[in-house]
C-alpha positions in Angstrom: 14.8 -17.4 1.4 11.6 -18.9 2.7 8.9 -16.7 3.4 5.9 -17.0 6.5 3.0 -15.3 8.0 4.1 -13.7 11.4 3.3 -16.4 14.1 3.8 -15.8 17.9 7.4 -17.8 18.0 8.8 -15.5 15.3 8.0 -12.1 17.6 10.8 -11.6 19.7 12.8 -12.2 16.3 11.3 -9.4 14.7 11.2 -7.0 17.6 15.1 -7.6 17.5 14.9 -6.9 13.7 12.9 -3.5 14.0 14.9 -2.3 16.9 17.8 -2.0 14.0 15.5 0.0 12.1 16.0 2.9 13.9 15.6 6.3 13.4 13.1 5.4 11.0 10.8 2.8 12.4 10.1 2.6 15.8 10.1 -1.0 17.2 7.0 -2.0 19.3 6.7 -4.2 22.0 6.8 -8.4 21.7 2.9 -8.1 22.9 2.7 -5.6 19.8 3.8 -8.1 17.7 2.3 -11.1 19.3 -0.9 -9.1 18.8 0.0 -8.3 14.8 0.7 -11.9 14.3 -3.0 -13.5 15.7 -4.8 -10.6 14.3 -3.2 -10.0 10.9 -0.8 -12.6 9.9 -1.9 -12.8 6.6 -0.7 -9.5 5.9 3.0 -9.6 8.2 5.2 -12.0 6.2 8.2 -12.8 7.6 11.6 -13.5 5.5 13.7 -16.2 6.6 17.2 -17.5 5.9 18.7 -20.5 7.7 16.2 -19.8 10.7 17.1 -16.4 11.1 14.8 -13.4 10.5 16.0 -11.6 7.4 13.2 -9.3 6.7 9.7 -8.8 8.0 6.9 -6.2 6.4 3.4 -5.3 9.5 0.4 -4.3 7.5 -2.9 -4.3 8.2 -6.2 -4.0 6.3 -8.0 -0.5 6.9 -11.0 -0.4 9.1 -11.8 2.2 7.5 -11.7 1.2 3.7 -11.5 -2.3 3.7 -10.3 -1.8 0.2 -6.7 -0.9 1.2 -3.9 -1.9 3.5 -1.5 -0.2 5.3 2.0 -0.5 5.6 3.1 0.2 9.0 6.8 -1.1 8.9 8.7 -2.8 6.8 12.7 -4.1 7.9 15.1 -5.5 6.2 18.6 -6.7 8.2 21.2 -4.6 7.0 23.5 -7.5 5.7 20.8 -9.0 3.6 19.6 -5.4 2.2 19.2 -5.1 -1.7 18.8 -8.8 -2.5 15.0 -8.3 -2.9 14.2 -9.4 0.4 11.3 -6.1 1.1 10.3 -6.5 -2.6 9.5 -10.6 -1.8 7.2 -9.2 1.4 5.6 -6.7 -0.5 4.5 -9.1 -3.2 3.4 -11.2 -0.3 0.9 -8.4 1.0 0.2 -7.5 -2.9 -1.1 -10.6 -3.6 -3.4 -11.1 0.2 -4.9 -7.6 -1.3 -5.3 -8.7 -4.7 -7.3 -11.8 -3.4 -9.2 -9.3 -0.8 -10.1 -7.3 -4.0 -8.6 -3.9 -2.6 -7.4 -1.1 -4.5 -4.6 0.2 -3.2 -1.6 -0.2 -0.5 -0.2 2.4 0.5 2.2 3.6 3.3 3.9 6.7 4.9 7.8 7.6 5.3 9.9 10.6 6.8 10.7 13.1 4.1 14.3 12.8 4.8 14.4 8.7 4.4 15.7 8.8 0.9 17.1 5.3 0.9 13.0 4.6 1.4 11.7 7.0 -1.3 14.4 5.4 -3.6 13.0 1.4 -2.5 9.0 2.2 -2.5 9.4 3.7 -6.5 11.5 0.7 -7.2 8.8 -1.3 -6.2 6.1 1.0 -8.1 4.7 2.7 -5.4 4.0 6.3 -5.9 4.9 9.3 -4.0 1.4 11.0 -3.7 0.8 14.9 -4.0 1.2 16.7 -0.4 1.2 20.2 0.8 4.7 20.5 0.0 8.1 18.8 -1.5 11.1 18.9 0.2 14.2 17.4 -1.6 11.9 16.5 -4.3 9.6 14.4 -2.2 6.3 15.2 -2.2 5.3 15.9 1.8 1.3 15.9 3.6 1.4 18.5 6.8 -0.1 16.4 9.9 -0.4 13.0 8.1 0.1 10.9 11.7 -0.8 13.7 13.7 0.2 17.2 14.6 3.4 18.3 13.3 4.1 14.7 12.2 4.5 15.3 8.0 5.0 12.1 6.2 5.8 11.4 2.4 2.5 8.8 1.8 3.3 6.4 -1.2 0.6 4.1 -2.9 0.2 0.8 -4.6 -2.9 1.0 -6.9 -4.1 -2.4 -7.6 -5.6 -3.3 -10.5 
C-alpha cells in the first residue's frame, strides 16, 4: 500500500470511493474534493494499491482552534477493509498534527455506526461524554446541528 496527499487527479477516485460509504458518509461533489485536495492536502491522505484508491481519510485543521483537526470522513473500500488501511491514514494525519503541535483529533459518527465506534477505540480514540448513551455510546444532542446527534471521539496528542 502506498500512501499520498489528496491531489486533483485522485478526486474523482475518491468521490467514487465515498459514494460506497453510504448511509454513513455522505459523498461530496469532485469540486468538493478538488477543493479539499489544494486547500488541505496535507491532512487528506489517500491509500493506494496497484493505482487504485483503497482508502482515503478528509480532515482539516480547525479555524477555530488551530490546535486540533477534524475528521470529516474517512472510507475504506469494502474489499480491502480490516487490513489497517484507516489506521495507516490516521497515523498519516496524527503525525501532520503532531508536527502542527495540536492537541487533539477528534471526529463525529452516528450513534448507530457500531462497526465505527468499534474502529475509532481500536485506534485509541475516545468516545467523549454526551447528553446521553444509546447502545452504550456515549451521544451529544445537536452536535452538527438541530436534531443532528453525533457520537464525537477524540485523539489527545501528547
Amino acid at each position: 500500500m502506498r500512501v499520498t496527499a489528496l491531489n486533483q487527479d485522485l478526486t474523482d477516485d475518491v468521490l467514487k470511493l465515498m459514494d460506497l460509504g453510504a448511509p454513513y458518509i455522505r459523498a461530496r461533489t469532485s469540486s468538493d474534493y478538488w477543493l479539499y485536495a489544494r486547500l488541505f492536502a496535507s491532512t487528506c491522505p489517500v491509500a493506494l494499491m496497484d493505482g487504485v484508491v483503497v482508502g482515503a481519510l478528509i480532515a482539516m485543521r480547525s479555524q477555530e482552534d488551530p490546535r486540533e483537526i477534524y475528521i470529516q470522513d474517512v472510507m475504506t473500500h469494502p474489499d480491502h477493509r480490516r487490513k489497517g488501511v484507516a489506521a495507516t491514514l490516521v497515523d498519516v494525519v496524527r503525525r501532520q498534527g503532531r508536527e502542527w503541535g495540536c492537541r487533539r483529533i477528534y471526529l463525529t459518527s452516528e450513534p448507530d455506526n457500531a462497526a465505527a465506534y468499534a474502529a475509532w477505540t481500536s485506534m485509541g480514540f475516545a468516545n467523549t461524554p454526551g447528553d446521553y448513551t444509546a447502545n452504550g455510546v456515549a451521544v451529544t444532542r445537536n452536535f452538527k446541528g438541530p436534531s443532528k446527534d453525533r457520537a464525537v471521539f477524540e485523539l489527545l496528542l501528547p
